[in-house]
C-alpha positions in Angstrom: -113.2 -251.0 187.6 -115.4 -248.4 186.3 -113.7 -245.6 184.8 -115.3 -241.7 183.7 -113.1 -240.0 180.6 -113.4 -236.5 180.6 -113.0 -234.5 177.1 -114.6 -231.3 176.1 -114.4 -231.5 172.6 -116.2 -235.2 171.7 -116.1 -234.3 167.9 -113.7 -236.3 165.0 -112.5 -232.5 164.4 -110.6 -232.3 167.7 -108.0 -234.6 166.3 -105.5 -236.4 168.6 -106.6 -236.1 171.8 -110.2 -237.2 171.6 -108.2 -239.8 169.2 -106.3 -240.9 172.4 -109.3 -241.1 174.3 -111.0 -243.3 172.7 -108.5 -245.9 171.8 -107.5 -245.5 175.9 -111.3 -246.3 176.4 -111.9 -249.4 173.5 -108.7 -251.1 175.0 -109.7 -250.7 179.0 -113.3 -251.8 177.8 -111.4 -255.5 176.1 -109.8 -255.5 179.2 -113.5 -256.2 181.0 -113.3 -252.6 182.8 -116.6 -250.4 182.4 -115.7 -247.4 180.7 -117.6 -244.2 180.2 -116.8 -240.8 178.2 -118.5 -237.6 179.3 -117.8 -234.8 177.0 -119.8 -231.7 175.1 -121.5 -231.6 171.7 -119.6 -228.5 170.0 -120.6 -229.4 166.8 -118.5 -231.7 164.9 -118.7 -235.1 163.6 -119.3 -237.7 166.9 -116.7 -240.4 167.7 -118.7 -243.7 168.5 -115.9 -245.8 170.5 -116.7 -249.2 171.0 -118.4 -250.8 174.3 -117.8 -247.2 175.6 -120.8 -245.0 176.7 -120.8 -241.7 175.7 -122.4 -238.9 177.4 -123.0 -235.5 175.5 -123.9 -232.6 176.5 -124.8 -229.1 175.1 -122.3 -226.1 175.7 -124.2 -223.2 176.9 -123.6 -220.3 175.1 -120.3 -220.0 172.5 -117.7 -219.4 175.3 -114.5 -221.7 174.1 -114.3 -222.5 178.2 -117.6 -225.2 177.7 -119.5 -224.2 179.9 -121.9 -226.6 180.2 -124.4 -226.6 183.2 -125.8 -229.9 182.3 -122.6 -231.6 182.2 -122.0 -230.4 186.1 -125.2 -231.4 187.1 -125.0 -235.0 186.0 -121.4 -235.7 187.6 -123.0 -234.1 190.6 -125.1 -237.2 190.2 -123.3 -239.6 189.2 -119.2 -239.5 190.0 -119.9 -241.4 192.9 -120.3 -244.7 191.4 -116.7 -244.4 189.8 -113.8 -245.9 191.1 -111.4 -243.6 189.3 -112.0 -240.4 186.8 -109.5 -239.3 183.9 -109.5 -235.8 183.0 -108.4 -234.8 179.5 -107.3 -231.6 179.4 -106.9 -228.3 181.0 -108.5 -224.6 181.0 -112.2 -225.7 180.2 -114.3 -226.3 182.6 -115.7 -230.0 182.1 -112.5 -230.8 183.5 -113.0 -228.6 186.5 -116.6 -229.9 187.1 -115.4 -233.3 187.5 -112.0 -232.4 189.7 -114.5 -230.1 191.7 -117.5 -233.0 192.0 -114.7 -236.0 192.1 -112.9 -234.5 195.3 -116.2 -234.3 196.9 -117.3 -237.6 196.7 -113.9 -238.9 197.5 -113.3 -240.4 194.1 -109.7 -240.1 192.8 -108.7 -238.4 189.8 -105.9 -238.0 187.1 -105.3 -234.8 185.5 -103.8 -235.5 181.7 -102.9 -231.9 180.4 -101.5 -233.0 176.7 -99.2 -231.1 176.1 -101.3 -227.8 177.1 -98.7 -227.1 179.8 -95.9 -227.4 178.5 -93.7 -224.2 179.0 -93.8 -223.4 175.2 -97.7 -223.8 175.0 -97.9 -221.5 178.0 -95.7 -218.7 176.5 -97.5 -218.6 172.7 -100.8 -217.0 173.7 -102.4 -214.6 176.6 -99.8 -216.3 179.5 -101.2 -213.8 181.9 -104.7 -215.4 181.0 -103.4 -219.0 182.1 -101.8 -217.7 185.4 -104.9 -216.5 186.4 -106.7 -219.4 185.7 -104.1 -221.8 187.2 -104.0 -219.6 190.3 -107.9 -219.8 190.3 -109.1 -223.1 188.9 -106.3 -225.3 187.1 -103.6 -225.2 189.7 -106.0 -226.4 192.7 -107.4 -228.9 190.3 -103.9 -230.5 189.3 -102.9 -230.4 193.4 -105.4 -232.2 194.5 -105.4 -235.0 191.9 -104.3 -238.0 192.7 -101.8 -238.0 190.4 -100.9 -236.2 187.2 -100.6 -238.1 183.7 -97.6 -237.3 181.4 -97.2 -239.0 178.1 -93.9 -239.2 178.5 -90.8 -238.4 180.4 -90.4 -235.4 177.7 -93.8 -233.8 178.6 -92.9 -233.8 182.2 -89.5 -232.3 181.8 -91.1 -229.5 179.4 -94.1 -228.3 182.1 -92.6 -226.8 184.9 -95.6 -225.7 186.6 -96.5 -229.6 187.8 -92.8 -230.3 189.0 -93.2 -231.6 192.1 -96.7 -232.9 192.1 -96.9 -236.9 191.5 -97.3 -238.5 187.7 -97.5 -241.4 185.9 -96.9 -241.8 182.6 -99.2 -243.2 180.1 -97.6 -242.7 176.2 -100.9 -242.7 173.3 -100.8 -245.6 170.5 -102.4 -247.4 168.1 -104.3 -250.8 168.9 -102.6 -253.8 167.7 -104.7 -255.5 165.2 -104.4 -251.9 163.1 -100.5 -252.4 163.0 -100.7 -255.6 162.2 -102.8 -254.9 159.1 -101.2 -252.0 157.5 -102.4 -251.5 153.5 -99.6 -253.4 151.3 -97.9 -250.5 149.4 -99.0 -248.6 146.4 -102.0 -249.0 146.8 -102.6 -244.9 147.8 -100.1 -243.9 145.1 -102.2 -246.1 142.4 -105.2 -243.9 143.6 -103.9 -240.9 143.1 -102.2 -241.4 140.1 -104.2 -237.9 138.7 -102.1 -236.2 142.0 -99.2 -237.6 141.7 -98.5 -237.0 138.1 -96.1 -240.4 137.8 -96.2 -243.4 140.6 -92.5 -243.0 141.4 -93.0 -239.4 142.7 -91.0 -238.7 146.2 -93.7 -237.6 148.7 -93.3 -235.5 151.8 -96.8 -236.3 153.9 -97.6 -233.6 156.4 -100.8 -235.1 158.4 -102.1 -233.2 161.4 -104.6 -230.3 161.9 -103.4 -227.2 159.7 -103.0 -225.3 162.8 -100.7 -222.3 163.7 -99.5 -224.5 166.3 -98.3 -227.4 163.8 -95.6 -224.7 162.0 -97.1 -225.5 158.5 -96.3 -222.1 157.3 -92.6 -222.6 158.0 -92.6 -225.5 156.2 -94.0 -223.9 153.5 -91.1 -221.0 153.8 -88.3 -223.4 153.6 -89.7 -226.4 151.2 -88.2 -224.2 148.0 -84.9 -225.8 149.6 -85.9 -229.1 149.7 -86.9 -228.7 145.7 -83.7 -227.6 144.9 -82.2 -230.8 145.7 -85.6 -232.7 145.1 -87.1 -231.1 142.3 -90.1 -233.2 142.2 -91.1 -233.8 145.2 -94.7 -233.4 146.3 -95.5 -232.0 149.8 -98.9 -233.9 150.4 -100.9 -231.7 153.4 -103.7 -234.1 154.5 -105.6 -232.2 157.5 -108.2 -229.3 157.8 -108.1 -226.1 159.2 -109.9 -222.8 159.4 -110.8 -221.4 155.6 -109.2 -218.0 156.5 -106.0 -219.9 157.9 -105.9 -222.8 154.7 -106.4 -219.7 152.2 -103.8 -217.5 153.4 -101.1 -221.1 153.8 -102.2 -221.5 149.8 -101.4 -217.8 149.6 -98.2 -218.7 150.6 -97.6 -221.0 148.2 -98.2 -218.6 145.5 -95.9 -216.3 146.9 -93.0 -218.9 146.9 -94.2 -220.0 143.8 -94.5 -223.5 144.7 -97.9 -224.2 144.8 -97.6 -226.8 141.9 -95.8 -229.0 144.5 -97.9 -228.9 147.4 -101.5 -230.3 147.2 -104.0 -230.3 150.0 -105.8 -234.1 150.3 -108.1 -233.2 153.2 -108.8 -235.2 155.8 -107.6 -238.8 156.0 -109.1 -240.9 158.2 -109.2 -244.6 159.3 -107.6 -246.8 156.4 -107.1 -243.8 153.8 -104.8 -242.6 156.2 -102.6 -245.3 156.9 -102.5 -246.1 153.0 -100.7 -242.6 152.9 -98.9 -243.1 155.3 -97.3 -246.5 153.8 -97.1 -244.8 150.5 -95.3 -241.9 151.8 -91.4 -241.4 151.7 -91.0 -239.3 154.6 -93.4 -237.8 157.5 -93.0 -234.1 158.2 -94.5 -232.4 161.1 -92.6 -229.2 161.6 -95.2 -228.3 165.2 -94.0 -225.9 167.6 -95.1 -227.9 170.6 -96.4 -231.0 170.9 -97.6 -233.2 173.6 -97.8 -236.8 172.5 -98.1 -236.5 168.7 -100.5 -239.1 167.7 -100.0 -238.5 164.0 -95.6 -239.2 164.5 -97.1 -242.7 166.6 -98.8 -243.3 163.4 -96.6 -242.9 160.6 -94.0 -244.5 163.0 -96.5 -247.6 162.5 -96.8 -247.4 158.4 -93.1 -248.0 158.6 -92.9 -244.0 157.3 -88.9 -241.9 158.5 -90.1 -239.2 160.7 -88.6 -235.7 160.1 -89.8 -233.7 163.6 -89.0 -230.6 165.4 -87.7 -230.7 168.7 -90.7 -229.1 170.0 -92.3 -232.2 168.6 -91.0 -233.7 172.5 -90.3 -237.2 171.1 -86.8 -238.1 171.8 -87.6 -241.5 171.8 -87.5 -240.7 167.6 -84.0 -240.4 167.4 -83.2 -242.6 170.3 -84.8 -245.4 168.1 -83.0 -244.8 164.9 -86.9 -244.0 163.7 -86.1 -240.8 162.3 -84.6 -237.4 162.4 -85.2 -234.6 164.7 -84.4 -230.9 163.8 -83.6 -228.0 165.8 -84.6 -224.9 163.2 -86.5 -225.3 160.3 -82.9 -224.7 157.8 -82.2 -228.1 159.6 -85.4 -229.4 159.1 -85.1 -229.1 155.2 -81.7 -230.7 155.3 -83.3 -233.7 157.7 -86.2 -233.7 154.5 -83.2 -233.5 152.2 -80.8 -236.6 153.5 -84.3 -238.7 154.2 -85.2 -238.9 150.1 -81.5 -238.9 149.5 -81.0 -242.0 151.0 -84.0 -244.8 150.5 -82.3 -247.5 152.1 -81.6 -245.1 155.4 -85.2 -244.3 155.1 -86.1 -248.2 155.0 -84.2 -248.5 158.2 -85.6 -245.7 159.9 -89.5 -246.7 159.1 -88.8 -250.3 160.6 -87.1 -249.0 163.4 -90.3 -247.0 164.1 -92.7 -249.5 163.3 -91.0 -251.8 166.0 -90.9 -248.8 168.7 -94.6 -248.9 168.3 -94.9 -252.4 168.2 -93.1 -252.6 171.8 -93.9 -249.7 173.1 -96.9 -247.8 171.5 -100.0 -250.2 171.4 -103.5 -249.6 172.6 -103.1 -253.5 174.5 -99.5 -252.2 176.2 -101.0 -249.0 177.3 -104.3 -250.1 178.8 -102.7 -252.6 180.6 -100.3 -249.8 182.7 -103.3 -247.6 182.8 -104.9 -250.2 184.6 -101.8 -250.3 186.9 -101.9 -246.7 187.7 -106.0 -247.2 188.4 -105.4 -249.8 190.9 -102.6 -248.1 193.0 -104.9 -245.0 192.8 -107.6 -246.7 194.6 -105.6 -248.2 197.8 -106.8 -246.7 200.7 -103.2 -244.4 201.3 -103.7 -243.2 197.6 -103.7 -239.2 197.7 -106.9 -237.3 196.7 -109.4 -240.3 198.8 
C-alpha cells in the first residue's frame, strides 16, 4: 500500500507525537509498504525516519494553525495516488488540507487526535475556541473519516465528542531491536558521577517536555514530602521547555528550598535516554492529560516502576503490575514514597512493564494491525470511498 502521514510539527522539539509517527512510518516501510510524511518546517531540529520520504513545507506567516498554502497545493496534486492517508492531529490545518483534498479524490482517511480531544484537554484552554472550530472544520473532518484512531480503549472513553463515530485502535511503541538492546546498568550513573554526588543515589527521572500540561510544577510542590522520607533523593528533569516557563519551575525550587535536589539534564535523546531510564529508580510523570504517553512506553521498556497520574490514561499500568497510578498529587508522593521504599517491589514492577511492552507495545506488533486497519479501509463498502 502506499500510505501519506500527516503531522504539522516535523521537528525533534515536538516530542512524542512526531516520535510516534515516525516509528509507525520505519515499521510500515520493513513491512514493504511505501510510506510518506508530509508535514511543515516550524523551525526545529528535522526527524530523518528511515525509507520514509519526507515532505516539508514552509508555514506562511507565524499563525500556530500552520497555515501552509504550499502544503495544500501539493496534496491537491498528489493524494490521489494514495491508498490510505493518516492524519496526526487536530486544530491545524495540514490536517484539514488533507481531510478536505482526501474526500475529494475518494481516498480514505484516519483522523488520530492524540489525546487533543480528550474532555480534559478540551476544558484547560479557550473551549469556546475548539467548539467553533469543531463545528467549522474539525467536526466535519472526523465525520467523514473513515474511521477514527484511538490509542487506546482509555483515549476513547475520555473524548466524548467522537462517541459514536467508528475507531480503531492503534497503541504507540518502541521497535523491537531497541528493547532488546537496552544499556546494561550503571552505566548513566557512572557518567554522572559529578550529578549524582555518590553512585548509590535514589533517582526520581521526570522525562517529557517541561510543559504546563505535564504538571511539573506540582511535582515540584509536593517532592519536599517525598525528601522527608527520602532525604537524598534526586529528582532528575530531563526535557526542555520555554526559558520563561524552565526559569520560573527553578524559581520554584528556590522557593521550596529544594533546588539542591532537583537538577535539569536537558534533553535526552536516543541511547542517553534509555541509559537514564535503566539507571533510574522510578519514572514520574505527574501530566494532567495524556494521550498515549510515549515517554511511560519507554521507561516501561528500561524495566523503570512508573509512578502516573490518572490523567496519564494508561490503565493498562496498574493492570500490569507495571507501576502505580495516583489520583492527586498527595497520593502521588506517597506512590514516589512506597516505590524507593521497596526495591524489590520496584524490580517487579519494571519487568512487568518491560514484558507489557514486549507483548503489547512494539513498533513490529503495531504496524502489523495498522496494516489491518489499512486494508479493511480500502474494501469497496469502507466509509469515506
Amino acid at each position: 500500500m502506499k500510505l501519506l502521514f500527516i503531522i504539522t510539527d516535523l521537528s525533534v522539539e515536538a516530542g512524542g507525537v512526531t516520535s510516534a509517527v515516525c516509528g509507525l512510518a520505519e515499521s510500515l516501510t520493513a513491512r514493504g509498504h511505501s510510506v510518506a510524511i508530509a508535514g511543515l518546517d516550524l523551525g526545529g531540529t528535522p526527524v530523518r525516519p528511515i525509507g520514509v520520504q519526507v515532505q516539508v513545507f514552509a508555514r506562511d506567516g507565524a499563525s500556530k494553525l500552520g497555515h501552509s498554502r504550499g502544503l495544500s497545493a501539493w496534496l491537491r496534486q498528489n493524494v490521489a495516488q494514495f491508498d490510505v492517508v493518516h492524519i496526526h492531529g487536530v486544530w491545524q490545518h495540514p490536517g484539514h488540507y488533507a481531510a478536505r483534498w482526501a474526500y475529494r479524490a475518494g481516498v480514505p482517511y484516519l483522523v488520530a487526535p492524540h489525546g487533543m480531544l480528550d474532555g480534559a484537554a478540551l476544558r484547560r484552554r479557550r473551549i469556546w475556541v475548539k467548539r467553533l472550530a469543531w463545528r467549522l472544520w474539525d467536526g466535519p473532518m472526523c465525520r467523514r473519516a473513515a474511521a477514527m484512531h484511538c490509542l487506546n480503549e482509555a483515549e476513547h472513553r475520555v473524548s466524548p465528542w467522537i462517541h459514536g463515530l467508528r475507531y480503531v485502535v492503534l497503541g504507540n511503541g518502541i521497535a523491537g531491536a531497541v528493547l532488546a538492546d537496552m544499556p546494561r546498568r550503571g552505566q548513566w550513573r557512572q557518567k554522572n558521577q559529578d550529578l549524582l554526588g555518590r553512585a548509590d543515589r535514589p533517582v526520581a527521572l521526570f522525562l517529557s517536555r517541561i510543559h504546563p500540561k505535564k504538571g511539573l510544577d506540582r511535582l515540584l510542590a509536593v517532592w519536599p514530602g517525598v525528601l522527608k522520607e527520602h532525604p537524598g533523593t534526586l529528582l532528575v528533569v530531563a526535557g526542555t521547555g520555554p526559558d520563561e516557563y524552565v526559569q520560573a519551575l527553578q524559581a520554584q525550587c528556590r522557593a521550596l528550598r529544594i533546588e539542591g535536589s532537583v537538577v535539569w539534564a536537558g534533553q535526552l535523546v536516543g541511547r542517553a535516554k534509555y541509559e537514564a531510564l535503566v539507571d533510574a529508580d522510578v519514572f514520574v510523570l505527574p501530566s494532567h492529560q495524556e494521550g498515549f504517553s510515549m515517554a511511560i512506553t519507554e521507561a516501561m521498556a528500561a524495566a523503570c516502576p512508573v509512578v502516573i497520574t490518572s490523567p496519564c490514561n494508561f490503565d493498562e499500568v496498574a493492570a500490569a503490575g507495571a507501576g502505580l497510578i495516583a489520583q492527586d498529587m498527595p497520593g502521588f508522593a506517597n506512590a514516589v514514597v512506597k516505590v524507593l521504599a521497596d526495591p524489590a517491589g520496584a524490580a517487579a514492577m519494571g519487568e512487568n512493564g518491560r514484558r507489557l511492552v514486549r507483548e503489547n507495545y512494539t513498533w513490529e506488533a503495531i504496524a502489523e494491525k495498522a496494516e489491518q486497519a489499512y486494508a479493511a479501509l480500502c474494501l469497496p463498502a469502507a466509509p469515506g470511498r
